[in-house]
DSSP file (Angstrom, degrees, kcal/mol; ACC not computed):
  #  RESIDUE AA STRUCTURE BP1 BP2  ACC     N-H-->O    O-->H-N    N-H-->O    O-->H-N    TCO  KAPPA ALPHA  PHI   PSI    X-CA   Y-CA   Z-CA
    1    1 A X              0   0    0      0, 0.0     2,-0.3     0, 0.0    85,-0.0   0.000 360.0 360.0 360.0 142.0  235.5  252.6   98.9
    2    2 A X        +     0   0    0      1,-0.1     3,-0.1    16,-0.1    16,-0.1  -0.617 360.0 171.8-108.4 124.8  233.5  249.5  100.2
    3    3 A X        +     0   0    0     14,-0.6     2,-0.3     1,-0.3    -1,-0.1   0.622  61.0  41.1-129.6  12.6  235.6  247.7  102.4
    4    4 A X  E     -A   17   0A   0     13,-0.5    13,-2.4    26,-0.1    -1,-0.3  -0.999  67.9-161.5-138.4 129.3  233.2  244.9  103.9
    5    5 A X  E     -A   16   0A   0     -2,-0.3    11,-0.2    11,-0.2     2,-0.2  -0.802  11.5-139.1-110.4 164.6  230.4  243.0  101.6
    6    6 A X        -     0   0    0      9,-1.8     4,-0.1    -2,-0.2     9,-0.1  -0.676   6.0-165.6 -96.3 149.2  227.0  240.8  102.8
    7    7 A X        +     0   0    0     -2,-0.2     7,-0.1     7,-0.1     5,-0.1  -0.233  52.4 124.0-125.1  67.6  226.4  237.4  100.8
    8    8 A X        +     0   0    0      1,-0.1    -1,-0.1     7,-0.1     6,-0.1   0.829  67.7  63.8 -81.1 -25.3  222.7  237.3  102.3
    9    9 A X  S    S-     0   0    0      1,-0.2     3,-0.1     2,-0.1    -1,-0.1   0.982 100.3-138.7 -45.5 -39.4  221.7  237.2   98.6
   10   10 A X  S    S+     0   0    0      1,-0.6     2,-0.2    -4,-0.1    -1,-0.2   0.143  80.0  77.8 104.2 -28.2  223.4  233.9   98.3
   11   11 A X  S    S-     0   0    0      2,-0.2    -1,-0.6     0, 0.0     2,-0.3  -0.523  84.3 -78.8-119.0 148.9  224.4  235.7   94.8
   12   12 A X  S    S+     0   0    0     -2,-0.2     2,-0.2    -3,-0.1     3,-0.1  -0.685  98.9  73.8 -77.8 156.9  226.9  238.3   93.4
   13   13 A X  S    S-     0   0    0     -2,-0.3    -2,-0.2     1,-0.1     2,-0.1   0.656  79.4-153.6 -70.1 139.5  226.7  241.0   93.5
   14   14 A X        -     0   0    0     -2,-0.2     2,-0.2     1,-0.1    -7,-0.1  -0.597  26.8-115.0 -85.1 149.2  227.5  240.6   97.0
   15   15 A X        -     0   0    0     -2,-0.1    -9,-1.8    -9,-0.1     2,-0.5  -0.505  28.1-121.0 -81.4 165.4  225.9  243.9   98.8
   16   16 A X  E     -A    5   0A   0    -11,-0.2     2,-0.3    -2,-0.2    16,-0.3  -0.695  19.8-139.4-108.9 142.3  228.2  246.0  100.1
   17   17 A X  E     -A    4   0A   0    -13,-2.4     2,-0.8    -2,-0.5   -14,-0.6  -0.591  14.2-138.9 -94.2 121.9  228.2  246.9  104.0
   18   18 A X        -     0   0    0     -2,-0.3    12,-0.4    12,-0.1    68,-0.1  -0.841  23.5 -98.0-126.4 168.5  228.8  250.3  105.2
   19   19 A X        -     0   0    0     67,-1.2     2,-0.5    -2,-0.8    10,-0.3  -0.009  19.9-148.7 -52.0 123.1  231.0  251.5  108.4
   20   20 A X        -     0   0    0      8,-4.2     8,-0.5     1,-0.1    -1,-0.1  -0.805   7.5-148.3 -88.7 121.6  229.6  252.2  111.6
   21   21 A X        +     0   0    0     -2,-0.5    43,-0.1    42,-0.1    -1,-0.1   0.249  48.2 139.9 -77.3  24.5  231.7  255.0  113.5
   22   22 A X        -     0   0    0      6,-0.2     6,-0.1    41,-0.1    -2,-0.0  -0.326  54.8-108.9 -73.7 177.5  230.9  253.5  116.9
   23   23 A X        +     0   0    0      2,-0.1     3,-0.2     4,-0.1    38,-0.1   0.143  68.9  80.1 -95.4-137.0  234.2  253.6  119.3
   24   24 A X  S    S-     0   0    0      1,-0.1     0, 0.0     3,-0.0     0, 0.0   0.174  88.5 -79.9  30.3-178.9  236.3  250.8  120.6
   25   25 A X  S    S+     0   0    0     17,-0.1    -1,-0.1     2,-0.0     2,-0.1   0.610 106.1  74.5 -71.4  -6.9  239.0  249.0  118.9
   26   26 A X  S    S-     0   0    0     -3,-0.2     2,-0.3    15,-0.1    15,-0.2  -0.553  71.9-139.4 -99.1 164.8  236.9  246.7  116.9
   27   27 A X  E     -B   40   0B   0     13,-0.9    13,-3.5    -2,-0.1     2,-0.3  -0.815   9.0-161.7 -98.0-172.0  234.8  247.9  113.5
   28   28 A X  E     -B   39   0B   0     -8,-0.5    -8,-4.2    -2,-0.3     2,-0.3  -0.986   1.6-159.1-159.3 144.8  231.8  247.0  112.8
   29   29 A X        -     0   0    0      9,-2.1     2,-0.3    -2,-0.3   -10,-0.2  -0.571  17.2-133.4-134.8 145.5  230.1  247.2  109.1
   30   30 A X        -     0   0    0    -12,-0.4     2,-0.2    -2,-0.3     7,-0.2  -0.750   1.6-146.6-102.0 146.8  226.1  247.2  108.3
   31   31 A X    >>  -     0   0    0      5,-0.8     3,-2.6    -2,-0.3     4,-1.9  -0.675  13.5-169.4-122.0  61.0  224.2  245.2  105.7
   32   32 A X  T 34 S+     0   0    0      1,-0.3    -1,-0.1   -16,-0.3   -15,-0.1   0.733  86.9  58.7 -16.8 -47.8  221.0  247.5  104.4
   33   33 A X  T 34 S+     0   0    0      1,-0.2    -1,-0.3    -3,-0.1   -16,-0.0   0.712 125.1   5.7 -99.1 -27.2  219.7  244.9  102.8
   34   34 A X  T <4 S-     0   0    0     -3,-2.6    -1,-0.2     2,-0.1    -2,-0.2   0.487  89.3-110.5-142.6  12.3  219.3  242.5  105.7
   35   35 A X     <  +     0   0    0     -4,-1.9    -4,-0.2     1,-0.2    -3,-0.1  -0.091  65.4 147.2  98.3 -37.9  220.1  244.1  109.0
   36   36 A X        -     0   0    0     18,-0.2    -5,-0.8    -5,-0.2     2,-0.4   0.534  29.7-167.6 -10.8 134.8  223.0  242.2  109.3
   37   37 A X        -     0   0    0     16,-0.3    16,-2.4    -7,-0.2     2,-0.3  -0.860  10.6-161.6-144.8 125.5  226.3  244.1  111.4
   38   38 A X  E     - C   0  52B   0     -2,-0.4    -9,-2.1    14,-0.2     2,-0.4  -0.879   6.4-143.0-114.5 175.3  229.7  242.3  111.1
   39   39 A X  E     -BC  28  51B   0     12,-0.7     2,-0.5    -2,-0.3    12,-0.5  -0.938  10.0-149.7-131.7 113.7  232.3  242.9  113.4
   40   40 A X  E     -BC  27  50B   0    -13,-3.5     2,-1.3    -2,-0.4   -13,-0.9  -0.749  16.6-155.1 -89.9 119.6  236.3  243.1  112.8
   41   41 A X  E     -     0   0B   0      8,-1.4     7,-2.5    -2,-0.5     8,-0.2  -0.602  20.2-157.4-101.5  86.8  237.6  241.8  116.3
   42   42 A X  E     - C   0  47B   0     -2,-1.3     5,-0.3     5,-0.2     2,-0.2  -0.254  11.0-171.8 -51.4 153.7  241.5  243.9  115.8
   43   43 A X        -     0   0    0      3,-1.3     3,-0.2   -18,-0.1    -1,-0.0  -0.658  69.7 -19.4-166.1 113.5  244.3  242.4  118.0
   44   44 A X  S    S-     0   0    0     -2,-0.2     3,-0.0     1,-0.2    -2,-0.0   0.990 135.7 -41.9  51.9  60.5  247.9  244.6  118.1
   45   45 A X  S    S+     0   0    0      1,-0.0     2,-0.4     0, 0.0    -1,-0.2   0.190 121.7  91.2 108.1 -14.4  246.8  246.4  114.8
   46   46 A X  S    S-     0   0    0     -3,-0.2    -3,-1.3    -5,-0.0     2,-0.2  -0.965  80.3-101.8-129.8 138.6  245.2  243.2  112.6
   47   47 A X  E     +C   42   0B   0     -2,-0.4    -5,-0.2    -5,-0.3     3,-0.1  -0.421  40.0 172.6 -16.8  97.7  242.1  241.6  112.0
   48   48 A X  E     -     0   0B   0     -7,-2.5     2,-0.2     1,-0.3    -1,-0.2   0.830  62.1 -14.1 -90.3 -34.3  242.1  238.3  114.2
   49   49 A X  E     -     0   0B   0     -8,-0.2    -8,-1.4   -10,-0.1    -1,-0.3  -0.951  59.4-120.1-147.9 144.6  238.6  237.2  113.7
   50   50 A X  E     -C   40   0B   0     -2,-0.2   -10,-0.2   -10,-0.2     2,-0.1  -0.521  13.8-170.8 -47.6 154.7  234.8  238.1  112.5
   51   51 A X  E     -C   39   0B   0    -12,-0.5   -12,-0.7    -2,-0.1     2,-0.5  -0.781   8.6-157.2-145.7 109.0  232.1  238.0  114.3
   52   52 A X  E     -C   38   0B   0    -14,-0.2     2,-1.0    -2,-0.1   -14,-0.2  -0.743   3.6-157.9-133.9 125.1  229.0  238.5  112.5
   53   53 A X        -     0   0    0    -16,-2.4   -16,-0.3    -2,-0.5    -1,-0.1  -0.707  11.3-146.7-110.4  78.0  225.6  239.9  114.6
   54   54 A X  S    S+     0   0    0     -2,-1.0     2,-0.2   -18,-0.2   -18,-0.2   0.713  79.5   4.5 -22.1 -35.3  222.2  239.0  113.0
   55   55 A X  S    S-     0   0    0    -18,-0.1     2,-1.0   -19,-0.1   -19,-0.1  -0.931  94.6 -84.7-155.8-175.0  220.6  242.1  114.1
   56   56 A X  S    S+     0   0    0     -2,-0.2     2,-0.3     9,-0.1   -20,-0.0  -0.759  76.0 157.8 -89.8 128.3  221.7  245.2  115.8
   57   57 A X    >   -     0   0    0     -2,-1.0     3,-5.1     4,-0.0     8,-0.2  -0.972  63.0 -76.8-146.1 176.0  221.1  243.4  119.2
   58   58 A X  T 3  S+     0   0    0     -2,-0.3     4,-0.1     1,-0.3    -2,-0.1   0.217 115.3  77.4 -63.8  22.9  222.4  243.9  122.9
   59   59 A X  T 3  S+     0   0    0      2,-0.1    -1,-0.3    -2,-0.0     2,-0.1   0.654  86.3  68.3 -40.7 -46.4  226.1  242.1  121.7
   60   60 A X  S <  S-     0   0    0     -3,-5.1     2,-0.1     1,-0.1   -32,-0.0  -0.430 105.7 -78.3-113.5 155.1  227.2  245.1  120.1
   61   61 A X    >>  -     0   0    0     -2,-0.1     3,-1.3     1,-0.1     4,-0.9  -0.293  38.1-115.7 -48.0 130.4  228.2  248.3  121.8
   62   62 A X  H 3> S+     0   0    0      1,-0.2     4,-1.4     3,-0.1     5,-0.1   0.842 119.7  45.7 -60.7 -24.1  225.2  250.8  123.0
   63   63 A X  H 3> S+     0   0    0      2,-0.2     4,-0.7     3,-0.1    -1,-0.2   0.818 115.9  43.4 -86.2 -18.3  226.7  253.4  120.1
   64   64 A X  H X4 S+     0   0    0     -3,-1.3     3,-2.5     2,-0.2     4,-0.5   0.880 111.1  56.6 -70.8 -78.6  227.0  250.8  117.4
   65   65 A X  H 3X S+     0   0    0     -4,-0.9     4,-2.9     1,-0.3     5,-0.3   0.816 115.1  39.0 -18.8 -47.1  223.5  249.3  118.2
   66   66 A X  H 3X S+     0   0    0     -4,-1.4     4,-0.7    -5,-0.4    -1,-0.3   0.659 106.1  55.6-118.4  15.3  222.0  252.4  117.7
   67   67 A X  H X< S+     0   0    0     -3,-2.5     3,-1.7    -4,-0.7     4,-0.3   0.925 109.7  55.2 -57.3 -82.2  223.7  254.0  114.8
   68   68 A X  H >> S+     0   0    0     -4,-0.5     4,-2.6     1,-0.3     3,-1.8   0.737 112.4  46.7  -6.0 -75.5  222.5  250.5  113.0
   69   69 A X  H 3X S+     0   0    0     -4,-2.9     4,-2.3    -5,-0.3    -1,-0.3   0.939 107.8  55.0 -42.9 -43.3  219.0  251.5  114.2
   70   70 A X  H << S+     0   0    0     -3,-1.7    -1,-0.3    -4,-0.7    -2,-0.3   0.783 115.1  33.7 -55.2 -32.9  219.3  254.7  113.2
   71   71 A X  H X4 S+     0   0    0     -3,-1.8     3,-1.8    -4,-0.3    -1,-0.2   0.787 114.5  57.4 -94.6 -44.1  220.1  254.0  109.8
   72   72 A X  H 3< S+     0   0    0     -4,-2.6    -2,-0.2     1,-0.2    -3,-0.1   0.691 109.2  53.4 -39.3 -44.0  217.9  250.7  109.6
   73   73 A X  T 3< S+     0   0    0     -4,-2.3    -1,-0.2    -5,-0.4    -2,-0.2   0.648  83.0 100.8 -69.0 -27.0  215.0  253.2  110.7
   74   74 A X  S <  S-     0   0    0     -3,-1.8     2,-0.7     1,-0.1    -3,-0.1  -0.209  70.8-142.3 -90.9-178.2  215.6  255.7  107.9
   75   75 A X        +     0   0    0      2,-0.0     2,-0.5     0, 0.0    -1,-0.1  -0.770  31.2 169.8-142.0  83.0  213.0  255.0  105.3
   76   76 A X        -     0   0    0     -2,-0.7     5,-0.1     2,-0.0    -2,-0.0  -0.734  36.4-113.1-111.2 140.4  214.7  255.5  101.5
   77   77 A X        -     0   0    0     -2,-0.5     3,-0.1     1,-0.1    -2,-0.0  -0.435  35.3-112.1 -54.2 150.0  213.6  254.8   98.2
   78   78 A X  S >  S+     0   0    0      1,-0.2     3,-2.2     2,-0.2     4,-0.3   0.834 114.5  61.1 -34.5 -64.9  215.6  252.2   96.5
   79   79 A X  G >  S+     0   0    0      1,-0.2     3,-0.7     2,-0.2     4,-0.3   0.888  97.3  58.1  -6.1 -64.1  217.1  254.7   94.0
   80   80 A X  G 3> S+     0   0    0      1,-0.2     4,-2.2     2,-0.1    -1,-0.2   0.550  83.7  81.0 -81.0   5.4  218.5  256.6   96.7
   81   81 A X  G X4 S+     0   0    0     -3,-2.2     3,-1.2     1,-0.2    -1,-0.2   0.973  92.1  54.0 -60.5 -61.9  220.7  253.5   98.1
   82   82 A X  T <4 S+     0   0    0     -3,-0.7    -1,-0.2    -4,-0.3    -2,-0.1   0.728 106.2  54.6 -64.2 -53.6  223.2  254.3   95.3
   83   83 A X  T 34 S+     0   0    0     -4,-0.3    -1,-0.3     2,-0.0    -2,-0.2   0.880  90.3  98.9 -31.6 -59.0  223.2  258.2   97.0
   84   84 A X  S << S-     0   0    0     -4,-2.2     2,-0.1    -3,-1.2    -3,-0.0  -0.039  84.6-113.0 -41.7 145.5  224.1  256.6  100.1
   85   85 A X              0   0    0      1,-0.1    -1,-0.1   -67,-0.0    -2,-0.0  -0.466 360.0 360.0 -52.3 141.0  227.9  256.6  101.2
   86   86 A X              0   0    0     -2,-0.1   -67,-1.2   -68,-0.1   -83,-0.3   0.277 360.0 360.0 -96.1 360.0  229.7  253.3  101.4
């Protein structure tokens, strides 16, 4: 289940963002399509604000930042996006 979408198309279908396991309280969500990581800022259990991080940069936590890379890095046919996990 997709629980975070991008709108860098500008269009539907919006793409859909998947979950980064780095640790804190916050999550934080990936974009494939454009690099993109947004960020769910939690306070006492709930989603207070987004925060949305253009590229995996030195914002984000060192284990989110380089999951993002990691994943950013991997080099898959277009086909196999569908394969991928949300």
């Amino acid at each position: 289940m997709t629980e975070a979408y991008c709108d860098c198309t500008g269009r539907p279908p919006w793409p859909p963002m998947l979950r980064l396991h780095g640790g804190g309280p916050n999550r934080y969500y990936l974009c494939r399509a454009c690099g993109a990581v947004r960020e769910d800022i939690y306070r006492d259990g709930a989603i207070v604000a987004h925060r949305w991080h253009d590229a995996a940069n030195g914002r984000l936590p060192d284990a989110v930042r380089q999951e993002a890379c990691d994943i950013l890095s991997m080099s898959l046919h277009p086909d196999q996006l569908e394969l991928w996990p949300d």
